[in-house]
Phi, psi and omega in degrees: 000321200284338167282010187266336177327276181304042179233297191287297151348292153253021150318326189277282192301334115352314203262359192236014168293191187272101190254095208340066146125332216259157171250096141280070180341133178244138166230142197259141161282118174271130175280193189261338187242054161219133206241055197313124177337146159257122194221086143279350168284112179335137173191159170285359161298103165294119258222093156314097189303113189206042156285166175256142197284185181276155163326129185225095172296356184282174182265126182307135199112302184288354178255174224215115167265128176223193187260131152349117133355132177073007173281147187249146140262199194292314194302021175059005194283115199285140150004070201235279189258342168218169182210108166240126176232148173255111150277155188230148240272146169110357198263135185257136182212152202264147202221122171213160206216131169243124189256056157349128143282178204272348144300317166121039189222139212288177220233165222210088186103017151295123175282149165256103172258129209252156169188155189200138200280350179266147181300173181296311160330328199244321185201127170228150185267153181300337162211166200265335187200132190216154174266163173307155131261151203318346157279342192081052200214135168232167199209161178204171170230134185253141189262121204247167189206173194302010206231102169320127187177194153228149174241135172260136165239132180227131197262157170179162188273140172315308202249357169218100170253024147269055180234354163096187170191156215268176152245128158265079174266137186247133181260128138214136187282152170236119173350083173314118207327123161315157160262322184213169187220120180240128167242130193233143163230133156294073204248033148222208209228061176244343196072027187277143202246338203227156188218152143251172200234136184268101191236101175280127182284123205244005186295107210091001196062057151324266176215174207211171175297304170313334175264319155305341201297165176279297188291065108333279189114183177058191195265125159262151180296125194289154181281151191274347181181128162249129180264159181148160000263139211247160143299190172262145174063014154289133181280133095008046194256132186244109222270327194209160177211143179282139178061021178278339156276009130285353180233018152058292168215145198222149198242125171231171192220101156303121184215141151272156173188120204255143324313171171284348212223038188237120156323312160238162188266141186254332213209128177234161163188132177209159188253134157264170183022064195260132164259154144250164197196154208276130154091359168253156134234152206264154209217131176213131179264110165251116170276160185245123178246143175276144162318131156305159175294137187259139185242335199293146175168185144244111174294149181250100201252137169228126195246116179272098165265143168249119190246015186257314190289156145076001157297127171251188178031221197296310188304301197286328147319336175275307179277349160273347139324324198270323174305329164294346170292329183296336175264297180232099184279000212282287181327309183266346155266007129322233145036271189275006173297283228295347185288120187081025191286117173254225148065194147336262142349309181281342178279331167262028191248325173263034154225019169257333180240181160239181177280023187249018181069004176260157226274132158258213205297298195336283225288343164306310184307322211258293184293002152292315188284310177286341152307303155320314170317307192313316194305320192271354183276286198267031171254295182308345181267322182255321198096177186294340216253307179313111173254132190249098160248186158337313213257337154307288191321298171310327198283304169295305193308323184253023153219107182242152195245141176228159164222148190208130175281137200234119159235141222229124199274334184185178215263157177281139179194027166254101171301170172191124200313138175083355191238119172289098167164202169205143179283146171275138167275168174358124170062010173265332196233141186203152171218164179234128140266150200253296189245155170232118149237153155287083161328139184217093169257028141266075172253111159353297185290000221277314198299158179051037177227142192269354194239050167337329203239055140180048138214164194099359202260127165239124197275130170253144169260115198285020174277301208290352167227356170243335197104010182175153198279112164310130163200160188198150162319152149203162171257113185257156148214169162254147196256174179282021171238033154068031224219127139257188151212163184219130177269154178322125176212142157302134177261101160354094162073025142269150189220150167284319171330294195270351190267321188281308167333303164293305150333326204256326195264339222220300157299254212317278201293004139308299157341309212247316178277311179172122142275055190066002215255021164238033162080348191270136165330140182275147173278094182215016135202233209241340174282341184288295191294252229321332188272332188251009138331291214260307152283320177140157197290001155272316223305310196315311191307317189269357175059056175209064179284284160319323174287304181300331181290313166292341190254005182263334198269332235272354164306328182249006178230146148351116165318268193349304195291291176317324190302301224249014171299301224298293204300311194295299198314324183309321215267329186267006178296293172311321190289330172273339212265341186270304206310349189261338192277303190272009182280268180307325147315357193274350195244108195223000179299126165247182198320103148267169185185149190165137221277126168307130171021147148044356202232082174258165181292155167272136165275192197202101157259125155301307162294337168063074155232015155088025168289155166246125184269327220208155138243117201079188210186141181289348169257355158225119168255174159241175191254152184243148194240117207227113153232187171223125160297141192208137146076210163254024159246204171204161171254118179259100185267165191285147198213165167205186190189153153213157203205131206214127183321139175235000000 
């Protein structure tokens, strides 16, 4: 028995000769008690299987080969009674068999024999024969080469060949030649996932990377043909370009630009002057860079000053006087009536003060009476239930609103020694300020609304308290974390002096005392409260401020002191009233500002259309490092500021 061995051999080595071209199973007669190696490993070579398969105990007949579950052919139709695939040559694609007993349930360790009509030259399978697994489904992969054809594969069980057998025809195409080949690499950091590809006809300076760019500005050349949309490290390959075989070679100016599918483009990369040339192809490498944030526009910027904390020395005597004039003013327009007081007036001031400027008994009677008066001016003015003090006052002061327009003309692009960043150039960044607002929260609208801290707001047009709108160049940048900044500067003729002044004289006390709006003269400056203080919420009308004032007092002062009130009260109307005006005219330095050290604003696009929408947030603002010179010193007040595209 044991010589049939070399028989059986070169049986095998015959079945592994030259069979033109086709990979064709030979099945060998084994004897029985010899057992030929099992070499089932896939290789590109084929490999004759001449194991003996398992025993198969079903009745011949009852079992089923079909095509793998999820397989498609070309018609998109799944896989049933026939299988086509169109491929294009060098592409390797995996061929699967399901092998069903007559219950329908699969059947596991069934040899699968593969065979195929194409030459080698075109496609060959990685084995000759592979098994089923416990799904019953076996698989092999066919390998494709540089080459056009069809190939047919036909499958079937080794040991039941009445279970049928399945066919594959694979149609390859062989790729027509490119004309052009565009590869982009993506080195920036936006997340851009997707690209198109742009191609502008560039012959004559047509267009250029520079004419195309998305800021260019101005009428950009619309692209002669888009491709698209590509991934990362999708290639571009383009088979024809319009009129390239008639014009035999053509110049083109190439840009990917990200997203593909975006209203705006974020991520640009472009070629100038790529030829091209009909039955050759041109091959181009682009790199994709992110666009920068666009900053230029005009902004609506609003600055929260505190002009009440943190005053010391001569500023802070003043404004706490004057605010306290809002509470018991008698005593202090006693005081400055009396200061430097001649005449008339200097003869009754000196049985109204001592020389340390405080009220005697006399003069106790004249700051009692002028207390009253307030009370009764801002019960007529407000109603009984509004109480007005010092501390109403202090409230509007320390938080006033500027509104200032800021505009950046063009994009920073000026380097500057020391600065992470790039300068707006020259004369590109400028602000004008415009408005002072105020809370007023016994504002008519104020009443019966829960959202106290946005009613009530009264707007001043800062012309209307210096003569003209403060504005001044600036030097500005952006830094590389997109922050701006602005350096420290003066603003020409905002003065502190005339701005609290004016409010308080010109605003406020119309509020609190009366704006006319009860037929009576309006309480609109320092000479009005003070003459209706010492008289009544009529006198101004009837011009008998002083008279009246006398007839409220004259009962409790000296005959003598009454005779001569009318005249000294006339002469201390002006006196007190010039003396609160130049008190507050004397701090007349004006504002500098500018974003601290190291501390630029964060822009903000909302929208991500690579506009800056915003500078700050009402829940991060940014800081202003804001003083006013006074004296030989300065008040710095806490200030913070944002700004929003308009």
């Amino acid at each position: 028995m044991k010589k049939l061995a070399p028989l059986a051999l070169a049986l095998a080595l015959f079945a592994c000769g030259d069979d033109g071209g086709q990979q064709v199973e030979t099945d060998t007669v084994v004897p029985q008690d010899t057992t030929p190696p099992d070499d089932t490993t896939p290789s590109d070579t084929a490999v004759v299987d001449t194991a003996l398969p398992p025993v198969d105990t079903t009745p011949a007949g009852s079992n089923h080969l079909g095509y793998a579950p999820g397989l498609t052919s070309a018609d998109g139709q799944p896989c049933a009674t026939y299988c086509t695939w169109n491929l294009v040559a060098g592409e390797e694609r995996e061929l699967a068999v399901r092998y069903l007993d007559a219950a329908g349930q699969p059947k596991a360790d069934a040899q699968i024999r593969w065979s195929s009509d194409a030459p080698d030259t075109l496609a060959r399978l990685s084995a000759l024969s592979t098994y089923t697994g416990v799904d019953g489904v076996a698989k092999v992969q066919l390998r494709s080469f540089d080459a056009g054809g069809t190939a047919t594969v036909t499958a079937k069980v080794g040991s039941d060949p009445d279970a049928g057998e399945v066919s594959f025809v694979v149609v390859y195409t062989i790729p027509a030649t490119p004309v052009l080949l565009v590869s982009h690499e993506y080195v920036g950091a936006a997340g851009v996932a997707s690209f198109s590809l742009r191609l502008f006809r560039a012959e004559g300076g047509a267009s250029s990377c520079g004419s195309v760019h998305p800021d260019a500005g101005g009428q950009q050349p619309q692209p002669d043909l888009v491709t698209g949309p590509y991934g990362f490290a999708q290639q571009a390959q383009l088979f024809e370009l319009p009129g390239l075989e008639a014009d035999g070679e053509q110049v083109w100016t190439l840009q990917f630009v990200g997203p593909a599918d975006g209203a705006t483009v974020r991520a640009v990369g472009c070629a100038d002057a790529v030829h091209v040339k009909a039955g050759e192809t041109a091959a181009k490498l682009i790199y994709v860079l992110d666009l920068p944030p666009r900053f230029r526009g005009d902004y609506r910027v609003e600055t929260r000053a505190d002009l009440v904390s943190g005053t010391s020395g001569t500023l802070g005597s003043v404004v706490g006087a004057i605010t306290q004039l809002f509470t018991e003013p008698g005593a202090l327009m006693l005081k400055w009536s009396c200061t430097n007081a001649s005449g008339t007036l200097g003869t009754v001031c000196g049985y109204l003060v001592d020389g340390g400027g405080h009220p005697t008994v006399i003069g106790g009677i004249v700051v009692d009476a002028a207390n009253a008066g307030l009370q009764a001016l801002t019960a007529a003015a407000l109603g009984d239930n509004v109480q007005v003090s010092g501390q109403t006052i202090s409230e509007v002061l320390k938080d006033l609103r500027f509104l200032s327009d800021l505009t950046l003309d063009a994009e920073p692009s000026v380097p500057s020694g020391g600065f992470d960043g790039a300068m707006f150039p020259a004369g590109a960044a400028a602000e004008v300020w415009t408005h002072v607002r105020f809370h007023w929260k016994f504002s008519p609208e104020c009443k019966n609304t829960g959202d106290l801290q946005n009613c009530g707001w009264k707007n001043i047009p800062l012309e209307e308290i210096y003569g003209f709108r403060p504005s001044a160049p600036l030097a500005a940048g952006v830094d590389y974390g997109l922050a701006l900044h602005i350096a420290e500067h003066e603003v020409s003729g905002m003065t502190y002096g005339p701005l609290v002044n004016a409010l308080l004289e010109r605003e406020l006390l119309p509020l609190i005392f009366g704006d006319g709006s009860n037929g009576l003269p309006a309480i609109d400056s320092w000479d009005d409260l003070v003459a209706t203080v010492f008289g009544d919420q009529y006198c101004l009308y009837y011009d008998d401020c002083c008279d009246y004032f006398t007839y409220r007092i004259e009962d409790q002062v000296p005959g003598w002191v009454a005779l001569f009130l009318p005249a000294a009260c006339e002469a201390a109307i002006p006196a007190a009233a010039n003396l609160i005006r130049n008190q507050l005219a004397s701090f007349d330095g004006s504002m500098h500002v500018g974003t601290p050290d190291n501390q630029g604003c964060t822009s903000h696009d909302g929208d991500s259309d690579r506009w800056t929408d915003a500078w700050g947030s009402p829940s991060v603002p940014c800081l202003w490092d804001l003083w006013f010179p006074y004296a030989s010193s300065t008040f710095s007040p806490d200030s913070d500021w944002r700004a929003v595209i308009q």
